[in-house]
TORKOLBA-712324 format. One line per field, with one value per atom (N, C-alpha, C): residue number from 1; residue in three letters; x, y, z. Coordinates in pm, whole numbers, always signed. Last residue first. Layout:
REM residues N
num = [NUM/...] $
residuo = [ALA/...] $
u = [X/...] $
v = [Y/...] $
w = [Z/...] $
***
This chain:
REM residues 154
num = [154/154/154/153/153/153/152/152/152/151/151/151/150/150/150/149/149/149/148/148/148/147/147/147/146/146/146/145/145/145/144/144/144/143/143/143/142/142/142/141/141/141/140/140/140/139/139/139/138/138/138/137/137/137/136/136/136/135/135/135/134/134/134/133/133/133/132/132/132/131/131/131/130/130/130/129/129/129/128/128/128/127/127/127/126/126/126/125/125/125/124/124/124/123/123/123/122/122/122/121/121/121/120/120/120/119/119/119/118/118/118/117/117/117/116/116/116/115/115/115/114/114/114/113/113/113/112/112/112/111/111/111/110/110/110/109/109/109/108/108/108/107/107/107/106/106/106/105/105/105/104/104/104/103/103/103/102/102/102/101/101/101/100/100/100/99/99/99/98/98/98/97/97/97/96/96/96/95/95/95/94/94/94/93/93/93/92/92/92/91/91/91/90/90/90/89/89/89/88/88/88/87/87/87/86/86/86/85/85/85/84/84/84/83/83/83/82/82/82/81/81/81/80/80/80/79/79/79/78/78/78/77/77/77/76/76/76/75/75/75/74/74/74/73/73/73/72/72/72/71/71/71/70/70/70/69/69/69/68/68/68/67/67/67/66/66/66/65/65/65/64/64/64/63/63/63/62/62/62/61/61/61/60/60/60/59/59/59/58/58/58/57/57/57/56/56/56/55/55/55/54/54/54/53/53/53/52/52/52/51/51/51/50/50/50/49/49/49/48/48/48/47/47/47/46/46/46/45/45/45/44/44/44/43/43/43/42/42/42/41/41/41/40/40/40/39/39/39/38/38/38/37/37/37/36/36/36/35/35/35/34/34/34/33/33/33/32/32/32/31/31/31/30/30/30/29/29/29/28/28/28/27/27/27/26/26/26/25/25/25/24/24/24/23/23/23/22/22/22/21/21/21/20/20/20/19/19/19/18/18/18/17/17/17/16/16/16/15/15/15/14/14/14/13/13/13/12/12/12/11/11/11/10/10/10/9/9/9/8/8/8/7/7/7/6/6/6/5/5/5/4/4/4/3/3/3/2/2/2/1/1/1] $
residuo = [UNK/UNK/UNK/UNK/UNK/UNK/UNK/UNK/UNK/UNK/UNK/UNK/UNK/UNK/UNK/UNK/UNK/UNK/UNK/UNK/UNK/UNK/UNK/UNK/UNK/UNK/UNK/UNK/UNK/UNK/UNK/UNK/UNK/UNK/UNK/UNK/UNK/UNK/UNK/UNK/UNK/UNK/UNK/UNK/UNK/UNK/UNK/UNK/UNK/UNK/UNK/UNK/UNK/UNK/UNK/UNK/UNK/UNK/UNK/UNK/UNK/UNK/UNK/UNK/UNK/UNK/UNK/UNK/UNK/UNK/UNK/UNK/UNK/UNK/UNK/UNK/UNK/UNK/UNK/UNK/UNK/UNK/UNK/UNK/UNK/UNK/UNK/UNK/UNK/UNK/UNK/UNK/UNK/UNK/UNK/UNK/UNK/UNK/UNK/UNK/UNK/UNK/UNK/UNK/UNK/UNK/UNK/UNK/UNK/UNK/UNK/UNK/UNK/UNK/UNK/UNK/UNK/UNK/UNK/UNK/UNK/UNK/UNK/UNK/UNK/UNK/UNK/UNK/UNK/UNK/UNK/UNK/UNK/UNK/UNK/UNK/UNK/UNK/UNK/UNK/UNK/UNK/UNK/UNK/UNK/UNK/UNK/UNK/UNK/UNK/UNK/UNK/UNK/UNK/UNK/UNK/UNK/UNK/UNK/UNK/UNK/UNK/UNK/UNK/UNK/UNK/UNK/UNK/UNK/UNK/UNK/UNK/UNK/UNK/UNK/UNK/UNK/UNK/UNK/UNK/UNK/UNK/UNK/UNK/UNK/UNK/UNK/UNK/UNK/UNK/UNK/UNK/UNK/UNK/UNK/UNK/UNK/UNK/UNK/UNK/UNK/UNK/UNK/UNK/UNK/UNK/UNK/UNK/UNK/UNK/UNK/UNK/UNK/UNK/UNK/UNK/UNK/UNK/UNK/UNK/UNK/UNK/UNK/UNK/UNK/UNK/UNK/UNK/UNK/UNK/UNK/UNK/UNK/UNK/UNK/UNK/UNK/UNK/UNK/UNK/UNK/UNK/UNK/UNK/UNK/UNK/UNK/UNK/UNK/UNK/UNK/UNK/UNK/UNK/UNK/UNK/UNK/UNK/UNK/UNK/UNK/UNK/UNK/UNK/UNK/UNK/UNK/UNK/UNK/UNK/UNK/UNK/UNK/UNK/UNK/UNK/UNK/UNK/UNK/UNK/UNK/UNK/UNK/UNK/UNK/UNK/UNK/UNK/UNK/UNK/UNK/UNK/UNK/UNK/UNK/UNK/UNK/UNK/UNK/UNK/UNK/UNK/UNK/UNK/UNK/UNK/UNK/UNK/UNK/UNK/UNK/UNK/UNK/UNK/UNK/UNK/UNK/UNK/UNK/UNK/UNK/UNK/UNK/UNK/UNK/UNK/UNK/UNK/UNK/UNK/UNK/UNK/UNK/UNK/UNK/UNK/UNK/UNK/UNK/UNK/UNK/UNK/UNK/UNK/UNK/UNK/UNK/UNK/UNK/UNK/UNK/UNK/UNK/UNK/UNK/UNK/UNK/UNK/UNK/UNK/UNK/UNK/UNK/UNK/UNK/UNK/UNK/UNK/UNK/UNK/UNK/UNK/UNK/UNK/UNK/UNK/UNK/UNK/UNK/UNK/UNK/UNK/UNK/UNK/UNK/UNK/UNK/UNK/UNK/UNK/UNK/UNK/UNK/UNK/UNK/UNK/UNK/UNK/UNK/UNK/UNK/UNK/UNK/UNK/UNK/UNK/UNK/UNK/UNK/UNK/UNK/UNK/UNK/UNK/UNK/UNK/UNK/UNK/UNK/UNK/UNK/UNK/UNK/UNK/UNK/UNK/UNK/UNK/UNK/UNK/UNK/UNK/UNK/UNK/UNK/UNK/UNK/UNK/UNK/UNK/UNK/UNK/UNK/UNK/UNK/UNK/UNK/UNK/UNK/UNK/UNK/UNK/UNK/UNK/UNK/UNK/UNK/UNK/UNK/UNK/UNK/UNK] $
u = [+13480/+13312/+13320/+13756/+13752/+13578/+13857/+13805/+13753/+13945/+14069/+13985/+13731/+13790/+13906/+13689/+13566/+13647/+13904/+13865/+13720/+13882/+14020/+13937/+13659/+13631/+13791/+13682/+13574/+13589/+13869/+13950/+13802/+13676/+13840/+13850/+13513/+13500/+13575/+13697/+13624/+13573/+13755/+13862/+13801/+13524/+13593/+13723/+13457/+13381/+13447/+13673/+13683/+13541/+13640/+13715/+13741/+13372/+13375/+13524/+13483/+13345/+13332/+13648/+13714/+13578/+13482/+13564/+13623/+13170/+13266/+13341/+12846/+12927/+13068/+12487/+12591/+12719/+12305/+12243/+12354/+12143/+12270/+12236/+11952/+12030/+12150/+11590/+11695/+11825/+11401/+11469/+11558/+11154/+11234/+11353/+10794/+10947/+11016/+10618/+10601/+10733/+10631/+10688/+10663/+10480/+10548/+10494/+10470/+10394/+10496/+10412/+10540/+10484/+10429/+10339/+10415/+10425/+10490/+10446/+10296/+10227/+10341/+10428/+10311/+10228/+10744/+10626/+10567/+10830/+10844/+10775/+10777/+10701/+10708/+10901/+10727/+10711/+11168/+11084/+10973/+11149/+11167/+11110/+11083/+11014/+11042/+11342/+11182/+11084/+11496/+11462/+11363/+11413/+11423/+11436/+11472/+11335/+11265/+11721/+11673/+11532/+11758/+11808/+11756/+11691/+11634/+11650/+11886/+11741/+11628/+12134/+12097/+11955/+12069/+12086/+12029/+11996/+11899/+11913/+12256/+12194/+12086/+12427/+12484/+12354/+12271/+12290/+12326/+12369/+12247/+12233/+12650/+12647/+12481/+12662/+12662/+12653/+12594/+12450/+12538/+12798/+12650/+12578/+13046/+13019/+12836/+13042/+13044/+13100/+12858/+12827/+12900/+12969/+12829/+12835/+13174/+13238/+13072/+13110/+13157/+13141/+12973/+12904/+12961/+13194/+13095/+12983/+13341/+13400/+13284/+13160/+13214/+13270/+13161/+13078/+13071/+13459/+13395/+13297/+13471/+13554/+13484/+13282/+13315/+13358/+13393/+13259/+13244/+13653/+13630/+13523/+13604/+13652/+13618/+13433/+13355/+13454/+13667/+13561/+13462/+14000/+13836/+13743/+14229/+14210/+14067/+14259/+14253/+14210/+14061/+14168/+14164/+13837/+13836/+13965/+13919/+13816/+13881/+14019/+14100/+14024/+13807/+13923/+13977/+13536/+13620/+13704/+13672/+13645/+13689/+13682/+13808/+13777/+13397/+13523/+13633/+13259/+13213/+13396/+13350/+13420/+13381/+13328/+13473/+13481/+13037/+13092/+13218/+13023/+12951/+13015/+13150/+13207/+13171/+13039/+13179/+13199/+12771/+12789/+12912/+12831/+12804/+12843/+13046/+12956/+12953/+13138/+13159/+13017/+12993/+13120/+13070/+12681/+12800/+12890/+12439/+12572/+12588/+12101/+12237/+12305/+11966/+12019/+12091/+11962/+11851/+11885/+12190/+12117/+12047/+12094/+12198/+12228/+11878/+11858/+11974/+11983/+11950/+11955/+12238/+12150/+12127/+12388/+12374/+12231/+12634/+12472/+12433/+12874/+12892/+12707/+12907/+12813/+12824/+13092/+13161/+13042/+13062/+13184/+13191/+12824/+12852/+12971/+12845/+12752/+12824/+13005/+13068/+13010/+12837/+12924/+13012/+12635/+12577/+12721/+12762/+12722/+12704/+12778/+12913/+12913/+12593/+12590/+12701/+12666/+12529/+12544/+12874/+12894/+12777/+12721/+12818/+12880/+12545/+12496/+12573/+12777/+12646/+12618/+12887/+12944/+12904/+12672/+12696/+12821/+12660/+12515/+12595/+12962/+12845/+12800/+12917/+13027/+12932/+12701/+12674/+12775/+12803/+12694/+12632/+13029/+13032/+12893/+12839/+12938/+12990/+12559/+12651/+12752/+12374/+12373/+12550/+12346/+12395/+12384/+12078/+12171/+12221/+11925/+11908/+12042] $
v = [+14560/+14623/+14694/+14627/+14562/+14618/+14940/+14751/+14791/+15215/+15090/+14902/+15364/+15397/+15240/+15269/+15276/+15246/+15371/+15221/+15148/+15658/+15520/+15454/+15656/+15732/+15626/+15609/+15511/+15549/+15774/+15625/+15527/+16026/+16023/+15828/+15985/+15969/+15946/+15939/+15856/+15831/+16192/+16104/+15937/+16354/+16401/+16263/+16329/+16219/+16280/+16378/+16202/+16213/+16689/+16573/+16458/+16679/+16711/+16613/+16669/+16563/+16609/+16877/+16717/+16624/+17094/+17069/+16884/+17004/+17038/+17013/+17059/+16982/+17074/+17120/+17112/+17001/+17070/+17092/+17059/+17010/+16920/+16909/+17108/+17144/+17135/+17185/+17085/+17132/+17359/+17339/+17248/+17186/+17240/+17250/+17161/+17106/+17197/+17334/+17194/+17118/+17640/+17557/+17434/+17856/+17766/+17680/+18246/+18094/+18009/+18418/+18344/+18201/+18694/+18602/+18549/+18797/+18799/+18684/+18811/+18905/+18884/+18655/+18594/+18707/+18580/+18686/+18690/+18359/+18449/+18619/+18202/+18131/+18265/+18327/+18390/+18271/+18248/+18366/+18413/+18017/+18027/+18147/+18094/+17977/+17988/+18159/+18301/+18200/+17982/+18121/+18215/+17821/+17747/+17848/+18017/+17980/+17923/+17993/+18175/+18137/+17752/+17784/+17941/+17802/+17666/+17706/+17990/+18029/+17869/+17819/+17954/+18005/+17643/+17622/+17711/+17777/+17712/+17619/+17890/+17944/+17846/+17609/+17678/+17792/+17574/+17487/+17532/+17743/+17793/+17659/+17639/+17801/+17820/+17489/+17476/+17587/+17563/+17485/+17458/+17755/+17802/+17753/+17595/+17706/+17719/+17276/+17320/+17478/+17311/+17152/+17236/+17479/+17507/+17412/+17341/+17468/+17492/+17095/+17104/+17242/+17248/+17181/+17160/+17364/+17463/+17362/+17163/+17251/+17324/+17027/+16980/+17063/+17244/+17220/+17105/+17189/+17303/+17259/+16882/+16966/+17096/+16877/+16804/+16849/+17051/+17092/+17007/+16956/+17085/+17114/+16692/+16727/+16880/+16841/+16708/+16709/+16932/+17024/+16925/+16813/+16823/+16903/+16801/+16941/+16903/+16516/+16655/+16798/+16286/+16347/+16521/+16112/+16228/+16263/+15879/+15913/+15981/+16057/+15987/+15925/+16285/+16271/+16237/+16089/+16188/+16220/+16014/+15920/+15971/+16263/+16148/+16070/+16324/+16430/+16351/+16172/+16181/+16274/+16117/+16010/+16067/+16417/+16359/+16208/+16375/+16484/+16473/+16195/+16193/+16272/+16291/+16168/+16161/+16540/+16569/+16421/+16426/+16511/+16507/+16303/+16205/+16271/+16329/+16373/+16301/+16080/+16144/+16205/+16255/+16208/+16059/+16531/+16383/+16375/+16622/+16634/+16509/+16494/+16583/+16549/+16125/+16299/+16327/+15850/+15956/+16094/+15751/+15688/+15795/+15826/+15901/+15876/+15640/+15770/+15853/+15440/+15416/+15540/+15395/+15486/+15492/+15263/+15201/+15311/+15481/+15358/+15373/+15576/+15493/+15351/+15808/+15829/+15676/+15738/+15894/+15920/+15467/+15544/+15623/+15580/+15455/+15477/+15736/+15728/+15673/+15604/+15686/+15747/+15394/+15373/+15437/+15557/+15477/+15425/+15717/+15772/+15680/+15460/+15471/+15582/+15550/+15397/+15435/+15764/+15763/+15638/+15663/+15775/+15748/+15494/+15403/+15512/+15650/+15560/+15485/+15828/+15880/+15804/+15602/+15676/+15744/+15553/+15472/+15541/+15818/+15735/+15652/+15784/+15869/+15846/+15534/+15560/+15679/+15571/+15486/+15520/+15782/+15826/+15698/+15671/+15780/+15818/+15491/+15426/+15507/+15493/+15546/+15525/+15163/+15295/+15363/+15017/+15041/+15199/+14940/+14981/+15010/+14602/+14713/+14785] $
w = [+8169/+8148/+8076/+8267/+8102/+8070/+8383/+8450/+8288/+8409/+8356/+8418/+8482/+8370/+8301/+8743/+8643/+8478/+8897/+8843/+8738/+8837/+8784/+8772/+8943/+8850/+8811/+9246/+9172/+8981/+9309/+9296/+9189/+9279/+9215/+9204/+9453/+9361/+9239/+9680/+9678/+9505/+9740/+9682/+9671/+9754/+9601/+9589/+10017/+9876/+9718/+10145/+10185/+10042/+10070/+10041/+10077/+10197/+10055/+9956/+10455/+10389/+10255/+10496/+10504/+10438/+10506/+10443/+10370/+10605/+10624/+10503/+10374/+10447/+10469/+10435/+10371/+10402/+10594/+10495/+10406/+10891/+10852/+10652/+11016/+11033/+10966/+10914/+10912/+10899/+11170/+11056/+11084/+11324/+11338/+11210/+11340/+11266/+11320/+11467/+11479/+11437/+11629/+11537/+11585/+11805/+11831/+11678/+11781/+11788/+11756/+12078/+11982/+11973/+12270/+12165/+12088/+12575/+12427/+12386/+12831/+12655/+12549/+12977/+12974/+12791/+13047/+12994/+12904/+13077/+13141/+13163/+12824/+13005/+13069/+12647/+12632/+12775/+12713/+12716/+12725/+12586/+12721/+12755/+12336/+12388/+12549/+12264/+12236/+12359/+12242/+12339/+12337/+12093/+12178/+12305/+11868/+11874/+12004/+11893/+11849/+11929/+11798/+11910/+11916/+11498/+11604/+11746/+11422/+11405/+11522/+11430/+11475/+11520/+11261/+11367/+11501/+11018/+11062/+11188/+10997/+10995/+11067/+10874/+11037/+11088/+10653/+10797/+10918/+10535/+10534/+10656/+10523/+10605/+10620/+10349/+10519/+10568/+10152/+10174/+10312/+10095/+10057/+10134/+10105/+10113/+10164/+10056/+10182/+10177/+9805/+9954/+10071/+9647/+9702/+9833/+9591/+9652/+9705/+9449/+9545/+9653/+9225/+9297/+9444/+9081/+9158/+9239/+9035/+9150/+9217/+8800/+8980/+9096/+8636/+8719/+8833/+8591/+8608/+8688/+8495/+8566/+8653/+8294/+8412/+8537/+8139/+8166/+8319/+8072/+8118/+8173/+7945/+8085/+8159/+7694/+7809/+7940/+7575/+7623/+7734/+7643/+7587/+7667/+7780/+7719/+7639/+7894/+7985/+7888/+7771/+7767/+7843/+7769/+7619/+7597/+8011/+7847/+7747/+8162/+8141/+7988/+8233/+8187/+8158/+8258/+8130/+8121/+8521/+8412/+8286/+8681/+8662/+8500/+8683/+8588/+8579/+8823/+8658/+8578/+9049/+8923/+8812/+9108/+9080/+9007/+9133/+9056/+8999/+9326/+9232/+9116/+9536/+9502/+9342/+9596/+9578/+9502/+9664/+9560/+9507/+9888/+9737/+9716/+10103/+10049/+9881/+10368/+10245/+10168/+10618/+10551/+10520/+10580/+10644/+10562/+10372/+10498/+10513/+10364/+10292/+10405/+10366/+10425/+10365/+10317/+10273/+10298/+10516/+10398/+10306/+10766/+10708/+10545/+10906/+10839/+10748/+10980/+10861/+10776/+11265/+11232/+11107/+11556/+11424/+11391/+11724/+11678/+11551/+11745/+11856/+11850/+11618/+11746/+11812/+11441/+11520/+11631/+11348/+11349/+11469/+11250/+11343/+11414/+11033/+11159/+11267/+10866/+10948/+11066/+10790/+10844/+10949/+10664/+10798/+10868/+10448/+10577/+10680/+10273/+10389/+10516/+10172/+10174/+10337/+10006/+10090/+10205/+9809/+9948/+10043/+9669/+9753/+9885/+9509/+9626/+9722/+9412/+9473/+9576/+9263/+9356/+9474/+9087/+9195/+9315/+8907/+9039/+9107/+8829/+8934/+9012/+8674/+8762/+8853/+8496/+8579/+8716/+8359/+8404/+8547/+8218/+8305/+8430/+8063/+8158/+8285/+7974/+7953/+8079/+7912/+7959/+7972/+7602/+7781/+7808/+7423/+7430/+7594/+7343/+7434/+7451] $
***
């Protein structure tokens, strides 16, 4: 049975070892023990950033800094990163916005009785992207998993 590709393992597990350490930092910064952070975007450390940086550490130290496999690495890690906390927190900060927009329309229509506002069962999910610092606690995460991937005998 052939192995699976070594880069590709470094990743995923990076992936699952960021996910893993949300519950920690849960814990951490509310003070309870919470599973859900396990399964969610956002928080510290962001896989993605972790995920993305061992894959590009590895190859790098792999192919070598001027291969086309780092470069691609490379590249599309940044734009992954730069999306986690451009794009997908800002559409978080939005669906905040719009929750609380909703939580007033809601007060409002008690107050008058002809405005019509139908009421939402979900509420958007808030916690889409990530801060700065959660991109980098999982880009250095992925970085040290991506060395030690690269220099253990396996």
């Amino acid at each position: 049975m052939k192995k699976m590709n070594k880069g590709m393992n470094l990743a995923l597990s990076a992936i699952v070892l960021a996910q893993g350490l949300k519950i920690l930092t849960h814990k951490a910064t509310s003070g309870k023990w919470d599973w859900r952070p396990l399964l969610q975007t956002g928080g510290m450390p962001s896989s993605h950033s972790a995920g993305v940086s061992a894959l590009a550490t590895y190859t790098a130290l792999k192919t070598g800094k001027d291969s086309i496999e780092t470069a691609l690495a490379v590249v599309f890690g940044v734009i992954v990163m730069y999306d986690a906390q451009g794009i997908r927190r800002h559409t978080g900060e939005i669906a905040r916005l719009v929750n609380d927009l909703d939580e007033d329309f809601e007060l409002l229509s008690g107050h008058y009785p002809d405005l019509f506002h139908p009421r939402r069962d979900v509420e958007l999910n808030e916690l889409l992207g990530h801060q700065p610092a959660e991109v980098g606690g999982g880009a250095l995460l992925g970085i040290a998993l991506g060395f030690f991937g690269y220099f253990s005998k396996k």
